[in-house]
Structure formats: C-alpha cells, structure tokens
N, C-alpha and C positions, 0 to 999 in steps of 0.2 A: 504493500500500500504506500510505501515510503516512495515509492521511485513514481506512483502517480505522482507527487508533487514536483516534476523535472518536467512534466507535459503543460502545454499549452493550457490554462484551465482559464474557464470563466464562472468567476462565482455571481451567486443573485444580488439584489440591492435592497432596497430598504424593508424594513418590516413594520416598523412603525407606521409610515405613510397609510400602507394600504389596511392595514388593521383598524386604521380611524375613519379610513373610507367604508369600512364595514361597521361602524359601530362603537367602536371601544371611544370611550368617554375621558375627557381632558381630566390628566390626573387619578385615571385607573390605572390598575396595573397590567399591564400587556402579557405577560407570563401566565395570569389566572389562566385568561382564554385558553390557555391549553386541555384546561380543563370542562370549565365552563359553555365555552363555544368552536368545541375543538374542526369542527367543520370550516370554521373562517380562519383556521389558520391551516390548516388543508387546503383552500383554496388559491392561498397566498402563496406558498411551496407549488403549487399547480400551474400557476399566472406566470411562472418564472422560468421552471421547468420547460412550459410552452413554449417563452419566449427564447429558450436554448441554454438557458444554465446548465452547468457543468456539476456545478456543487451549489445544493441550497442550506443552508446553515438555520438552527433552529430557533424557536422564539423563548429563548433562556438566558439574553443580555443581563439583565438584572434579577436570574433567577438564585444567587446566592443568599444564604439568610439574613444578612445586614439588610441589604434593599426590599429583602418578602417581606420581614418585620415590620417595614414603615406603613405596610399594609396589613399586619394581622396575620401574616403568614409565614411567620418562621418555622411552624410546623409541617409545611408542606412541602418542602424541599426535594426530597425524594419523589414525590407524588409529581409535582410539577415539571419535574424536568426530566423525566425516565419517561412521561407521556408525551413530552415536547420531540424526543428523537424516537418515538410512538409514529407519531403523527408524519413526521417526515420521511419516516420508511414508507409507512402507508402512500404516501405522496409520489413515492418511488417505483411502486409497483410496476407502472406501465412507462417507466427511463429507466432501466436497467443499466445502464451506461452512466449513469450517474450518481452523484456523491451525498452525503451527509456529513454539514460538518456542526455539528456540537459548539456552539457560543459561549463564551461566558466573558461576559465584564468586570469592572473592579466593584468594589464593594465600595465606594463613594465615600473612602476615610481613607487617612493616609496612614502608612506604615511610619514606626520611626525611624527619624528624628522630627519630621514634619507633623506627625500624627501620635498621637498616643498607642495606637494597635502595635503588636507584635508582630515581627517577621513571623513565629508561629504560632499565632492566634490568626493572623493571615493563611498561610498556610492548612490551618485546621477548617475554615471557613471553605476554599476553592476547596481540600481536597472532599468535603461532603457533597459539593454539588457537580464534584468532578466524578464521584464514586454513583452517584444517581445517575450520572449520563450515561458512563460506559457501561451501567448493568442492562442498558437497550441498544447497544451495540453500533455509535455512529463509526462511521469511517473516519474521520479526523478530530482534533479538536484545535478551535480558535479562542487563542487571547484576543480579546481585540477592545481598542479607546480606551487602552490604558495611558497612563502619562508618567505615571511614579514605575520607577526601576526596581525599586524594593519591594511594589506588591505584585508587579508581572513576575519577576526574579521565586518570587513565591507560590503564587500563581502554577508558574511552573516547572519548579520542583512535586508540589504537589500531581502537577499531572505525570512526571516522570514517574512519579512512588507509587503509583497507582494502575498504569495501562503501558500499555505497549504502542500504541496506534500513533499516527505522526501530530505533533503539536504547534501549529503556526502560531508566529508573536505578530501583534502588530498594534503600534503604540499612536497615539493622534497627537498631533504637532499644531503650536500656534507660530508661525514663520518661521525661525530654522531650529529650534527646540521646542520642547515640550512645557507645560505649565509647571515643573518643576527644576526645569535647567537640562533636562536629558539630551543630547545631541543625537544625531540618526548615527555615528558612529559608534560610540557607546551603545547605544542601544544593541547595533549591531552585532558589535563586540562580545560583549557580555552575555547576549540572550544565545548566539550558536557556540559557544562557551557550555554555555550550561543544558545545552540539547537540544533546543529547538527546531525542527525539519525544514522549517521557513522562515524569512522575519520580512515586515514592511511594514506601510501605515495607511490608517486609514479614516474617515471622519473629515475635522481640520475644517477648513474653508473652501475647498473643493482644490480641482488636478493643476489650474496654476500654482497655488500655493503648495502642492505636497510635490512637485515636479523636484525642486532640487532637495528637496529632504530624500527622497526613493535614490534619488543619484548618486546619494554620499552614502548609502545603505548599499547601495550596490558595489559601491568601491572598496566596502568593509568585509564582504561576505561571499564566501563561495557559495551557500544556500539558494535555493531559489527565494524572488521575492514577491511579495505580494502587495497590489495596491489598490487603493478602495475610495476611492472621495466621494467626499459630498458634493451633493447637484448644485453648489455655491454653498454662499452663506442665504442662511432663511432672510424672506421680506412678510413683510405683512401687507394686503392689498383687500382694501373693502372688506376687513373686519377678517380675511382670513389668511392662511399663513400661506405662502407659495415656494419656491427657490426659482433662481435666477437660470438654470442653467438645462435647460428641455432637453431631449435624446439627442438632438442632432448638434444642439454646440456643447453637450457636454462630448461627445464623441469627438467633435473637431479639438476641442483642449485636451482628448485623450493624445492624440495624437505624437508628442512629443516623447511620452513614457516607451514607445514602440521601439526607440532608437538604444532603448539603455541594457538591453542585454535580459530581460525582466519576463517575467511568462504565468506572471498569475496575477489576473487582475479582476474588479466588480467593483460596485458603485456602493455608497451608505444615504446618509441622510436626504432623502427628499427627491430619491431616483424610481422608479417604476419599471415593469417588465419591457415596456418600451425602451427603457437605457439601454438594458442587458441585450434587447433580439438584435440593438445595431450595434452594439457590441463585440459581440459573439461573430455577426457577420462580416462584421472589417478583420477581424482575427480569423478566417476558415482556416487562411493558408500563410495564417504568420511563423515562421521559425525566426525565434530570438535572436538578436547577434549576439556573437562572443564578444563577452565583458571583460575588460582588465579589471580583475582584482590586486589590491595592492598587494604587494608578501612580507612577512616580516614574523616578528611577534608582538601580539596586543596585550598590551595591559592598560585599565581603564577605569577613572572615575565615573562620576553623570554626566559630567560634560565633555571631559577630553581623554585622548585616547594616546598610549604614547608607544612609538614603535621601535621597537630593540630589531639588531640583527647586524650584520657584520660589512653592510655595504651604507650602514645609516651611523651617525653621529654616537659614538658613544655617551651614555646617563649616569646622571647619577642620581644615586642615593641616601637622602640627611639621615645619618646616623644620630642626630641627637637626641630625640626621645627614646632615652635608658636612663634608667633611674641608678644604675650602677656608677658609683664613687660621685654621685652628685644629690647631696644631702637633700639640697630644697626643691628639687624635680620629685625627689623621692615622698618627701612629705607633702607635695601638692597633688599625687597620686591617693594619697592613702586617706589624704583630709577628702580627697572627691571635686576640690574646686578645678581645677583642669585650668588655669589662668596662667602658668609655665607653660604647660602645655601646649595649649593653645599660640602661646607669645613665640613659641622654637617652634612649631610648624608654620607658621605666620611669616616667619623670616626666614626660614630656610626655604622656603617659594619663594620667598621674593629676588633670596639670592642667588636661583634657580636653580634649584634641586626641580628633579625631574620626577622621584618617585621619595615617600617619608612612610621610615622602617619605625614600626612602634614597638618597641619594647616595655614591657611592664614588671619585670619580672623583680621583685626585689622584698625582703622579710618582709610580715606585716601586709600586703596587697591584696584584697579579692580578685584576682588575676582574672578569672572569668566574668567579673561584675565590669570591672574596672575596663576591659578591653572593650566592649559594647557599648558601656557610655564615655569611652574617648573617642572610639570611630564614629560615634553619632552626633558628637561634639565636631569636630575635624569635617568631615563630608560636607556640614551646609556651608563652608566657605573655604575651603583647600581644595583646590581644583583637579590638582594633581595625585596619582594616584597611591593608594596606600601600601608598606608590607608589613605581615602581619607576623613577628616576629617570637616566635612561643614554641618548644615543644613538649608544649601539654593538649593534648590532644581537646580537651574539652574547649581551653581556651581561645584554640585554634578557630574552632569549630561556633562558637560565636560570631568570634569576626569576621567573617564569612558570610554567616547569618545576614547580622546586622549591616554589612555595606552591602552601598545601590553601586557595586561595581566590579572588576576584576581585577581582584587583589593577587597581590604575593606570595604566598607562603614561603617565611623563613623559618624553619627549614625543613627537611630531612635528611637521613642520614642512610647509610649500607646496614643499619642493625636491624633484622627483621622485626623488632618489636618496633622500631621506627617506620619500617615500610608499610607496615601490616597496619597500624594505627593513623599514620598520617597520608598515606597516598589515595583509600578513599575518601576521604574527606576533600583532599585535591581536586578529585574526577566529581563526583557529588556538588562540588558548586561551582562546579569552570575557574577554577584557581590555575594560577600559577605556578613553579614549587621550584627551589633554591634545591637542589642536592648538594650539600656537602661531603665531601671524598675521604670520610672516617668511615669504621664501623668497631664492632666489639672489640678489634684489636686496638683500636685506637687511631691514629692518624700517621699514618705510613710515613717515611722519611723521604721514601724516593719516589720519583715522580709518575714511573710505570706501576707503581703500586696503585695510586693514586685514581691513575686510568681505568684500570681495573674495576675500583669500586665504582666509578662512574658509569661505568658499562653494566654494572650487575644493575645500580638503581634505573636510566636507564630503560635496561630490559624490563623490568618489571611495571613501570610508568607504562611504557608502550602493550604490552597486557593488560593492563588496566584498561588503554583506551586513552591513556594524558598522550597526546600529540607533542612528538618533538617540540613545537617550537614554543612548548609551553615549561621547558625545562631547563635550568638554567645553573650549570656547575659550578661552584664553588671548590674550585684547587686549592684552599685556607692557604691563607699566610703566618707564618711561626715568626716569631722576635727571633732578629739576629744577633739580639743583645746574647743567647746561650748557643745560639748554632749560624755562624758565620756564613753556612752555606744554603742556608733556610730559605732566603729568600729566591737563589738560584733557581733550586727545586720545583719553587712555587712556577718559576719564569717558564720552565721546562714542562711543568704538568699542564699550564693554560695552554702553551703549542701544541700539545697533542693532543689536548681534548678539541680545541679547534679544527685541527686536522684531519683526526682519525674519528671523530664522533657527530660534527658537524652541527656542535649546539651552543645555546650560550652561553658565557662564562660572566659570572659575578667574584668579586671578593671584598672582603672587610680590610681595604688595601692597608687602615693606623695600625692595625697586629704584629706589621712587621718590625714597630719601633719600640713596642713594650718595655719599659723598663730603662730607655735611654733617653738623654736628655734632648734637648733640640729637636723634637721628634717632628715636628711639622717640616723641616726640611730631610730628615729623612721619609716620610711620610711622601712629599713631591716627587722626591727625586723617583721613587720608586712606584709610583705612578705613572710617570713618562714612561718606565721599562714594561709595566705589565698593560699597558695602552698599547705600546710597539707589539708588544706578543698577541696582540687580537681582544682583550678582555672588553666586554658590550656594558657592564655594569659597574659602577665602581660605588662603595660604599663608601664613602668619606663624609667630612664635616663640610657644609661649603657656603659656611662662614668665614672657613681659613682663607685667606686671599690667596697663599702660596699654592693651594691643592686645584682655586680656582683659575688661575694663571697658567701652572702645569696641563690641568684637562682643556682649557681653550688651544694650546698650543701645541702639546703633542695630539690630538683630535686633527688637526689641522698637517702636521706633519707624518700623520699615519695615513693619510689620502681618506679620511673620514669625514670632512666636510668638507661637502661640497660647495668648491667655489669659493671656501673660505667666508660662509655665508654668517657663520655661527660666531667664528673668531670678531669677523667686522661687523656686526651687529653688536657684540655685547661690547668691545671696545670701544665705542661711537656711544654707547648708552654710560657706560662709565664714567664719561665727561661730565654730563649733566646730573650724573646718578653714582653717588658714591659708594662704595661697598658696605655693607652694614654690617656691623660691629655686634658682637655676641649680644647677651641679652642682659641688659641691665635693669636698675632701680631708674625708672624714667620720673623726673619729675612731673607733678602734677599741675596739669595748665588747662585751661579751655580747648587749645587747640590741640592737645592732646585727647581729651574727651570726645572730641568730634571728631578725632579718627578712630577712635576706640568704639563708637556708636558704627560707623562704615565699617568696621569689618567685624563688628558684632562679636567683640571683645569684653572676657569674663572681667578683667581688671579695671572696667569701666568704674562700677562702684565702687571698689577703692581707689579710684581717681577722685569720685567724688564726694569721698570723704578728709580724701587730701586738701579738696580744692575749701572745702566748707572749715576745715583745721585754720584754713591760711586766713579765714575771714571773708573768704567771696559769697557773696548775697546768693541767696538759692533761686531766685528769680533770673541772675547774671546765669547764674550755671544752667538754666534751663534754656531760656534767651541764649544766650552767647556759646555754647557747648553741645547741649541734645538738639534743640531743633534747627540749626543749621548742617547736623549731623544727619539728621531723617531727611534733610531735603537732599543733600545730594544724594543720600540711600534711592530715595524716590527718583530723581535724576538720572540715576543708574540704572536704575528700572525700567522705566521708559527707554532707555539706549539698547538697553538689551545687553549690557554689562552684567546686571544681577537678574537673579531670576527667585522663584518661589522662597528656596533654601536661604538665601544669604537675606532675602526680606524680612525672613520672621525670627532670622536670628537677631539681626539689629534690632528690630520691632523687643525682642525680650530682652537686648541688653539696654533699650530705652527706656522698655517699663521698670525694669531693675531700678534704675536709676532713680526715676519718677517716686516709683514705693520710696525709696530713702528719703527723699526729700519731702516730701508729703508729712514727717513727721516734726520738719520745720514750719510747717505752719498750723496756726490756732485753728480750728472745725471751721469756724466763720472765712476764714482768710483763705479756703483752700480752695484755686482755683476750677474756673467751668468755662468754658468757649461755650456752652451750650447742651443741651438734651438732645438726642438720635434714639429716634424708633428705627431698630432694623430689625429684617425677617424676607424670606421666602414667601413667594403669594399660594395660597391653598391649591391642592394638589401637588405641589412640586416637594420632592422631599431631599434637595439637592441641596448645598449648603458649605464648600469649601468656599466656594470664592467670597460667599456671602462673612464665613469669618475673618476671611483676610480683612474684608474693609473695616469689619468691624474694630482686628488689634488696629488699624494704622490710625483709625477715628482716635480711639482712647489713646494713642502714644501720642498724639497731634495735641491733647486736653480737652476734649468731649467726654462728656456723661454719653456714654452709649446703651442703650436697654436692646439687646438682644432679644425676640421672642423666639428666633429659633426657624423650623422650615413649617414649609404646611401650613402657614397663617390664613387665618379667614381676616374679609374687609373689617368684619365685626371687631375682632381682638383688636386688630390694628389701630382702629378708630377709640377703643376703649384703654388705652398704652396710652397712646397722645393724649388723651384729656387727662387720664391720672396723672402722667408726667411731666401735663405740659409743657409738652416736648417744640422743639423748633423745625425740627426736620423731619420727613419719614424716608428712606431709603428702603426700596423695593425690589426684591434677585428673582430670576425666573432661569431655569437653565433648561426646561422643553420646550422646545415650538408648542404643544399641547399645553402647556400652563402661562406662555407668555399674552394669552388673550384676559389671564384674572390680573393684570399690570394696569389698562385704562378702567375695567372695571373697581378696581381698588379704589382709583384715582378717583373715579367719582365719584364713589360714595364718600370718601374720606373730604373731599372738599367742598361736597355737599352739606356736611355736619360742622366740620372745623376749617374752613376756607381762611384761616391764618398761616396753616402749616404749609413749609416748602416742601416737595416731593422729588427726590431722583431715584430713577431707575437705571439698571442693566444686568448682567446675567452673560452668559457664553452664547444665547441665541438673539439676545435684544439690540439691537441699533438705535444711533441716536436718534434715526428719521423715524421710528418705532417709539420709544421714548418721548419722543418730543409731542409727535402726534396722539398718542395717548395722552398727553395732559400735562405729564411728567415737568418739574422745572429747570430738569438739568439731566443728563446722560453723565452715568459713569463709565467709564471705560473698562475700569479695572482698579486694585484699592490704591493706587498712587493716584488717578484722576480723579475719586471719588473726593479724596480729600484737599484737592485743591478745589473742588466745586463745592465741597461744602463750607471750604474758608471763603468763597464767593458769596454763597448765597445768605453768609452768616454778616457781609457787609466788613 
C-alpha cells in the first residue's frame, strides 16, 4: 500500500462545504452525521468518487475527544469514527480502484511549551481515535491543518504504535511558516525523520500562497508530497459565505505545482467535486518531473534546518550548558529558574553556534524533570537546533518527547547495554545519534581500534533502520597533558572513519587540553588539524574568539566554504558587531529590560528589581523598559521575524514583570487602559488565537474579561453591562460560525450602543468585519492591540 503513494493520486476536497449544502447546521458538529445522517455523508464520498477521486478521506477532522467534548461527545469516539471509514468503504463498493484515507486533525490546544497539554497526553488523545479508525480498516491515514510540530510529531508517533498502513503529514501555513514558527523544511525534516510515507500542506489561503511552501518541502524530502489548498480565502457575499476561487481558476493556479516534481494532490476549504473532475483531468497523463532533492544530513528546530556533510561548511556546537565545574549554572538548574541558562544559549547563537549541546547532569538535579523544562524553555526563542546530551536512557527519552524538532543525541557508545537502550529510542523519534568509539573495554588507544567500534555501532544503527547520514562518530579526544600522542591518534581515527565509513565525524575538540594551562590556544590550534582531517562537527565554546577565528579560517582553507562566503560575511559583520564576551553580572538599566522583554528573558524581573533598588519610578520602568519592549516584540511580529513561540514568551516575561510591580502601587493607584469583553461567537469552539489577543491586551494594561469560546449574543451583552466594559472583541474561526459576528453586533449595539466592537478570527476579513458592523478589524493579537489603543483614543 506504501508504494501506492509514489503514483499519481488525486485526492477529494472539501467536506464541510457540501455537508452544509445538505443540512448540517452552523456550529454543529460534522462528525455526529456519521452517525446521525450517515446517508449525507455517503453521498458526499459519492459526489467525488464520481467526479474521479483517487482517494476520499473520511468525515473524522475533529473527530478526537478534545473537539467531541465541546459537543457532549467524548464518549463517542470509537462509535464515531470506526463508522466514518464504515461509510467510506461502503462508498467504495462500486470504485474498487480507489482509496480511503482516514483524517484526523489536531485537537485545537497546543502541546508544550505553547500549551499546557502533554506530548503524551497528546499522544494518548490521537492514539484512541487512531485505534477507532484502523479497527475498520482504511487504507491510509492523514495528519492534516496541523500547525504545531509537537502535536503532528505526536500525532504521529501514535499512529506509528499503533498500525502498519502508510501515514501522510501535512501541516497548513500562513505565508512561508506556520502559526507557530514551523518552516516547510523543518516540517519536512523532522516528520520523514520520524516515518511518515508522505508530507505536504494543505488549507492556508489557497495554491498561490502554498506554491513556495510545497517547493521548499520538496527540496527537503525524498517522500512523495502532497498538496491541498483552499479555493482562496473565504468572502462573505449577500449574507452568505462563498470563496474566490471556482474549478476552472483554481485549476489554472494549480498549475504551477505541476513543475515541482510532486504527485499527490486535492483541494480543502471551499472546493467541490467540480474542483476534483478538472482536476483529475488535467492530471490523466501527468508523470512528475524529477526533483533535486538537497543531500546532506538534517538536523532541525521549528524553524530552521541545519545541514552537516563533508562538501558543506563545517558546525559547531556550544558546549556551555554543563553544569560541570560551574557552581552557579549548577545551582540555577536545581533552583529551576533557567535564567543562566537561558543567558548561555542566548549568546552562544548569537555568537553562532550552529547547534546547543544540553547537559544537565550534575549531584542534586531531576535530570528527567529538568531536561523537559529547559528544552521547552530554549525552543520558543533559540532557533537553532538542540543536542540532547545524557546517557540515561529515561532522560534521553524526554527530550525527545518534549522538542518540536530533530534533535541530537549525545551519545552512544559500543557497550550493548548502550546500544540496546539508547539506539531505539534514536529510531522511535527520528533523532540523530553521536557514537562515540569506547565500549566495555574502555577507549582504545589506537586508532584502528577505534574504527572498529564505529563499524560495530554502525552496523547495528543501520538494523535498526537509523540511516547513515543520521550518524555521527565521535573519535574522542584524550588530554595530551598524560599521553603526548593522544591527540595524533584522534587525527588518524577521524581519517579513516571518513574514508572507510563514509559518515560524520563530531568531537568535544577542549579534551584535548585537560589539565594544561593556556588551553584555548591549545584548544585552536588543534582545531585547524582535526578541520584539515575532514571532522563536520566541532564541539567547542564559541565565545572563545580564538576557536572562532580558527573555524572561520581553517573552514575556508579546507575548500569548505564556499566562495569564502562564511569567512566574508562574519568578518564584515565583526566591524559593526563585536564578539560577545562570556556571561556576566549585566547591570540593570531600562535599556537592558527592553531587551530582556524581546527575547523573552527569565532575568527580566530581577532587572527589575535592580532597576526599583536604584530608585526608578515603577511607572519609568513600565513607560521606558516593558512597553517599548512589546512594541518592537509586536514589530517583529508583523515582519515575520517572530512568530507564535517567541510572542508568548515575551508576552510572560512582560507579565512577570507587570505582577512585580503591581505591588508598588496602593489598590486605588493600580493602573487600567480600560475593560475588554472577549470570546468566541456561539457555535464556534475554536479559541487559540482568541487567547493570544487576549495575553497581548493585559501585557499592553487592559482589564481583559475573557468568556471563553461558544458565546451567545446574550452573555456577551450581559459581561458589558456588569463590566462596563469599553470594548467587545469578537473570534470566529469557521466560515459556518463567522455569520453569528454581525448578528452579535446587532444585538449588542442595539442594547448598549456605547461599546466599540472588533472582530477577526482565521476566516474573517476586514471587508467582512467592517460590513458587519464591527468598528475595527483585527488582524491578529499585534493588530488587535494597536486598534484597540485606537479606539480607546
């Protein structure tokens, strides 16, 4: 069934659409009908079928129990969605030649660090309604309009643990990332990492906008890809919802995806079996081009993706988060504040470390506590990717968990209780894995020994199924402070694993100076020799300017950068941009706070407890420090510099702040911009975006009253009068619930025609918006709150 997904396929389009052409009511739940009216969803599978789909996918989007619950139906899980690929076999009877594929969405909460849910509380969720599908036996199953890494990455493990049948990913993008920062490479990255038989995207704002998202997916990925748009973005027209984009010009904007090497394609929001038959028919006789895929090795945060291999720029590695011989890392681990921590990741990206090795390991430590909330700490604003440095198998095995990427693992070793413990766990979440060339003997002296254990681990990786180029040797370096010829050795064992094994080489290159003084020019020098020997990773500190200077320059003279692109770039940036100096006691200043708010820094609050020691007015520090800090947070935002993650981390190193100072002034004295009603309009029980505006309102200094999703006009209108409130702000995220938006509006302005109203939501526009009544459009939670510092005068 796997190698169907190498053929030309056309999948169906919307399901929504046509199930409210038959009946289903704004703000029901679409999944019931499978039950309830399972004939109208038989017909819908029929309509498509007809029109020449290849594969029809079942009516089980929001069939997991988060989303049934908003309806009274988290008991029906099983029931629901074991009848949904019921009905679609039935569907099938007279297409034999055709597919079923198995839908499921996300559960409309985020995984952390964004969310309070569990990667396995996640996990436990998809794998119930993943265990209901396959007991009726579709042919495939689809992730699909997911946006977070962490709960497709969930998602689909659970569907690995569970079946055998092929599982396509495919994530929905706002212009060239996702609403949480994900890139289509990452994405890419990461999800055929962890096993998925396909990946693409689908949703979004229709085929111009996902055209160069699919492009950069297909550059990432040998898999086939999949692509799905929506028939535009939704319009509203004489009271009812339409999209922009009919069979024949969504086919002509198909058009362009045809070139990229790509072979499984269908339409989502707002498309009908007429998308799919011209479809299907511009495709009878299309064969794919061949695609250049890039080659290398991937390893990958949410947003960027970094490529190791022996014809690219060698990396490195900040070795500084180890709590080892470094008292107050150690105790900022065990106290839980992560404010060190954070400061030595912070600057060792900035000094361009290319990947940050975490260590936790030190007396006293919850080592499995502590790794899960440093890497969920780290992820919403360190770009670059993480290694997950441990071999305690449990601890390993969190972090892992817990990142939205593809990590490192350092390490393993030749000891079978090493292999046996830590290489499935490698394979199990598309990791990466360090071998190091000891084993029960210990670490061999000479170099062929060396080689040896590299070849048993290896061997054993490639049984498993860990792909070459996910493997990455460690020749250790020994102090030549006791053996003169140690580091020889080391020189000698990287040549032949290069040579004879054909994989990458890492090492922790400061080992070599153990124990001697001046050790950062030993440390250099001996960096330029095992660069010259081919080594792809180099663990160092690169804060040391000496190590940084060395890897610009031997990189450059080992024919590794190309062009000399790397060396004259950071050289030319050096001018204006000084090297930054390890991590000190930084005085506390305003202008310090306002950087510590932008990159959504733990030490904020004890900045400003410094700053209120010294005698600065807590109004100064709020004025002059936090909110010229949110604006260019918000600045950033809009740029498409930050995205979800780094929003709501400033957003809580703001409020942080906020709480503290709140205690400087008397009850009477404590500041309000004003009262905000916000909520979701009835039926809709959608509700992230809706919170984002709400943290950014209160960091900005609004009283915000949340009602939450699901509102009726009625609550709404009785919230403003208790409150007396200034504003109402209104979310809608279905085309099917964005028609209770001017009905709100009326009634609410009919009773209390004082209050200002804005709307928007992932389906509402401002010509939507505005026409409804609305007296301002939000965009998103950085427009909202410049419109309501507008409307607030």
């Amino acid at each position: 069934m796997e190698n169907m997904l190498q053929r030309v396929l056309v999948f169906d389009g919307a399901m929504g659409t046509l199930l409210q052409e038959k009946g289903l009511e704004p703000g029901a739940c679409p999944e019931l009908m499978n039950l309830a009216e399972p004939e109208k969803v038989k017909e819908v599978h029929e309509a498509y079928l007809l029109a020449g789909a290849d594969v029809i996918t079942t009516n089980t989007f929001g069939g997991n129990r988060i989303k049934l619950a908003e309806y009274g139906l988290a008991d029906r899980v099983v029931e629901i969605n074991k009848k949904a690929v019921e009905i679609a076999r039935e569907a099938l009877l007279n297409y034999p030649q055709s597919f079923v594929a198995a839908t499921i969405g996300p559960t409309g909460r985020f995984v952390e660090p964004l969310g309070k849910m569990t990667f396995l509380e996640a996990y436990e969720i998809f794998k119930e309604q993943i265990e209901a599908l396959v007991s009726a036996k579709p042919d495939f199953l689809i992730l699909e309009t997911f946006s977070d890494l962490g709960e497709i990455r969930a998602a689909l493990l659970a569907a690995r643990d569970t079946c055998t049948i092929p599982v396509i990913c495919s994530l929905t993008f706002t212009g060239r990332k996702t609403l949480t920062g994900v890139s289509p490479a990452s994405a890419a990255v990461v999800l055929e990492s962890m096993g998925a038989q396909a990946i693409g995207a689908n949703c979004s704002g229709g085929p111009e906008e996902l055209f160069p998202v699919v492009k950069e997916i297909a550059m990432y990925t040998k898999l086939p890809v999949i692509v799905q748009p929506n028939a535009g973005l939704p319009q509203v027209k004489e009271g009812k919802v339409s999209y922009p984009l009919g069979p024949a010009d969504f086919l002509q904007t198909m058009e362009p995806f045809f070139t990229l090497g790509i072979n499984i394609f269908g339409s989502c929001c707002g498309s009908t079996p007429e998308h799919t038959r011209l479809l299907k028919t511009r495709l009878a006789d299309y064969q794919p081009p061949v695609r250049e895929v890039i080659k290398g090795s991937f390893l990958a945060s949410r947003e960027k993706v970094v490529i190791i291999g022996s014809s690219t720029l060698p990396k490195i590695i900040g070795e500084r988060i180890n709590p080892t011989a470094r008292k107050k890392l150690a105790e900022d681990m065990k106290e839980g504040s992560f404010a060190l921590v954070q400061a030595e990741a912070q600057a060792q990206q900035e000094a361009g470390a290319h990947l940050l090795d975490i260590n936790i390991g030190a007396p006293g430590i919850n080592e499995v506590e502590t790794i899960g909330s440093i890497i969920n700490l780290l992820q919403q604003n360190i770009l670059i990717p993480l290694v997950i440095d441990s071999t305690n198998p449990e601890v390993i095995e969190k972090g892992l968990q817990v990142y939205h990427g593809k990590a490192l693992v350092n390490s393993v070793n030749g000891e079978e209780a090493s292999l046996n413990k830590i290489l499935p766990l490698v394979k199990c979440y598309g990791a990466g894995v360090i071998a190091l060339t000891l084993d029960e003997k210990g670490i061999p002296s000479r170099a062929e020994e060396r080689l040896l254990i590299a070849e048993r681990i290896i061997d054993r990786c490639m049984r498993l199924g860990i792909p070459r180029e996910d493997i990455y040797v460690d020749c250790l370096a020994l102090t030549i402070g006791t053996d003169d010829r140690a580091a020889l050795e080391t020189l000698r064992a990287i040549k032949m694993v290069k040579e004879k094994l054909k994989v990458n080489t890492v090492l922790g290159v400061s080992n070599v100076s153990y124990g001697l003084p001046n050790r950062s020019k030993i440390n250099a020098a001996f960096l330029a020799m095992v660069l010259g020997q081919g080594l792809d990773l180099a663990i160092i500190n690169p804060l040391d300017t000496n190590m940084l200077d060395i890897w610009q320059s031997a990189s450059l003279l080992a024919g590794r950068d190309a062009k000399g692109q790397n060396y004259l770039y950071l050289n030319s940036r050096e001018k204006d941009n000084p090297p930054k100096k390890e991590q000190g006691n930084l005085q506390p200043s305003l202008e310090l706070l306002n950087k510590l708010v932008v990159t959504g820094s733990r030490q904020a609050v004890k900045t400003v407890e410094g700053l209120l020691e010294e005698g600065v007015a807590p109004l100064e520090i709020i004025n002059k420090g936090l909110v010229p800090g949110l604006i260019l947070v918000g600045e950033k935002y809009e740029k498409g510099e930050y995205y979800l993650p780094q929003l709501m981390l400033s957003a809580e190193t703001a409020q942080s702040c906020f709480t503290r100072l709140e205690k400087c002034f008397k009850e009477e004295e404590k500041l309000s911009k004003g009262t905000i009603v916000i909520g979701t309009v009835k039926g809709d029980i959608h509700d992230i975006g809706k919170n984002m505006v709400a943290v950014m309102l209160r960091n900005h200094g609004f009283k915000v009253v949340d009602l939450g999703k699901n509102v009726s006009k009625e609550d709404f209108l009785k919230s403003l009068q208790k409150e007396k409130a200034d504003i109402l702000a209104l979310s809608a995220l279905m085309t099917t619930t964005m028609q209770e938006i001017p009905k709100t509006i009326d009634y609410v302005k009919k009773h209390y025609p004082e209050v200002k109203i804005i709307a928007g939501g992932a389906v509402v526009t401002k010509e939507f918006a505005l026409n409804a009544g609305a007296d301002g459009y939000g965009k998103d939670a950085v427009e909202a709150v410049k419109l309501v510092e507008s409307l607030r005068g």
